[in-house]
C-alpha positions as CSV (number, residue, x, y, z in Angstrom):
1,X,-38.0,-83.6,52.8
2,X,-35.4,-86.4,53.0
3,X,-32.2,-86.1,51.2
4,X,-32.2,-88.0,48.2
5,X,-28.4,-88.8,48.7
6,X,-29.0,-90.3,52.0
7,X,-32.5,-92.3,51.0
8,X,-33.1,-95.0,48.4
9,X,-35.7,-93.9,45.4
10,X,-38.8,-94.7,46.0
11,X,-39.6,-97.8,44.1
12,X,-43.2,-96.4,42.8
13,X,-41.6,-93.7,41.2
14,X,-38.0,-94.7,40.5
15,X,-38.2,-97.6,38.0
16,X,-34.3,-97.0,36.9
17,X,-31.9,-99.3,34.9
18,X,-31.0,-102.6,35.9
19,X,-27.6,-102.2,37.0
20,X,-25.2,-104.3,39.0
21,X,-22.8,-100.9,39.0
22,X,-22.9,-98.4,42.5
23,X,-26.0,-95.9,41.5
24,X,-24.6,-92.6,40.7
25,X,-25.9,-89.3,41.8
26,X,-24.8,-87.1,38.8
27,X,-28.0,-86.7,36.8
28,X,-25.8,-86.5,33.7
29,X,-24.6,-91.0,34.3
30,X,-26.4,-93.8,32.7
31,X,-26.4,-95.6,35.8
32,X,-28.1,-92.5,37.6
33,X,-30.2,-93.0,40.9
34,X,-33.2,-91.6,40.2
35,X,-34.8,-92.5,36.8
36,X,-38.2,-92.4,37.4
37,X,-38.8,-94.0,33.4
38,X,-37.0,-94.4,30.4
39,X,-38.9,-93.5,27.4
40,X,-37.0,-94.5,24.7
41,X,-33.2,-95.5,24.1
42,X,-32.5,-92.1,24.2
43,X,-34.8,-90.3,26.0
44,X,-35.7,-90.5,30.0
45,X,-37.3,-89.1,32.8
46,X,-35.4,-88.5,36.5
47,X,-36.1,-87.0,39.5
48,X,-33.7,-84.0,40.3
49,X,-31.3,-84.9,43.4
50,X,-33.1,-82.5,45.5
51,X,-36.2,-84.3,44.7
52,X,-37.8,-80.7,43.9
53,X,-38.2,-81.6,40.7
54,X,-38.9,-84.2,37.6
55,X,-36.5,-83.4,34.8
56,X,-36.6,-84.6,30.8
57,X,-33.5,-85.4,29.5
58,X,-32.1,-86.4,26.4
59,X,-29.0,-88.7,25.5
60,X,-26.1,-86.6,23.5
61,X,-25.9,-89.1,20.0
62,X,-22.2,-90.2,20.4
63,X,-21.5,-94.0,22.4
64,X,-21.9,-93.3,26.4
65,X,-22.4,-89.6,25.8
66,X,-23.5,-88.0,29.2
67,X,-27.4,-87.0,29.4
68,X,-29.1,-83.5,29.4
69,X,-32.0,-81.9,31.0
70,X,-34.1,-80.7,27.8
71,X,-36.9,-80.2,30.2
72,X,-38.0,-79.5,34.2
73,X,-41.4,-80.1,35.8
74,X,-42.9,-79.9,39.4
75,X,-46.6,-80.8,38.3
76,X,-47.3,-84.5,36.9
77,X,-49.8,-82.8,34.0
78,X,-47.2,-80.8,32.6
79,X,-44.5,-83.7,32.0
80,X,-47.7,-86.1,30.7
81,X,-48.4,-82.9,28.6
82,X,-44.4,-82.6,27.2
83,X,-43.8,-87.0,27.2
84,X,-47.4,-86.6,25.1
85,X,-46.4,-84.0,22.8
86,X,-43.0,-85.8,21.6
87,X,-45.1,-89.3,21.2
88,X,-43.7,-91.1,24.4
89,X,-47.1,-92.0,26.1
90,X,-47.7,-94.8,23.5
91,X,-46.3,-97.2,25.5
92,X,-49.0,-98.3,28.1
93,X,-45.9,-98.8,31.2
94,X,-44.8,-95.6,30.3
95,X,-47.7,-93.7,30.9
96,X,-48.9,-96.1,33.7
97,X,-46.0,-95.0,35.5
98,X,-45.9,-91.1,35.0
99,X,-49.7,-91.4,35.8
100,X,-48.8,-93.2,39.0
101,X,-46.5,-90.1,39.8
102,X,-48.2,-87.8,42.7
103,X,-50.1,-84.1,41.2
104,X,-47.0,-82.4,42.1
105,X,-43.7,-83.5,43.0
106,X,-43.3,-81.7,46.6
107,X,-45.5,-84.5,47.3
108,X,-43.2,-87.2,46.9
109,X,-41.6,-86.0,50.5
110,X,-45.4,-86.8,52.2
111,X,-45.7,-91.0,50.7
């Protein structure tokens, strides 16, 4: 698998944050890498720096607070089942793009 440090995200899964700040690699920054989609103000979905794994995080309340993994999944069914279950697959782009995401995420590493 490539190193995610060295390697761009992969555009069909990686929507991020428009951002004219350096990415960051710490999965805890705003301006992380790897978002894969935001769900909500507060609420987003990344792909661990390892890329072994999609991870549901949650914004702490306070202004620029850092975010936290609430949630980690390696099969695309189980975070449609959790973003489903909190509400978050109202939004037709949301769900486009977690649907878009391959059955498993060890797959990523073979597109």
């Amino acid at each position: 698998m490539t190193d995610p440090h060295n390697t761009p995200p992969p555009s069909a899964f990686c929507t991020g944050v428009a951002n004219t700040k350096t990415p960051s690699h710490r999965e805890r920054d705003t301006d992380y890498a790897y978002v894969v989609v935001q769900l909500a103000p507060r609420y987003r979905v990344i792909l661990c720096p390892q890329g072994l794994q999609w991870i549901f995080q949650e914004q702490e309340a306070s202004h620029e607070a850092p975010w936290r993994a609430q949630e980690y999944h390696t099969s695309r069914a189980s975070l449609l089942k959790a973003c489903g279950k909190r509400g978050f697959l109202s939004e037709p782009n949301v769900e486009a793009v977690l649907r878009a995401l391959p059955d498993h995420v060890n797959q990523l590493a073979k597109k």
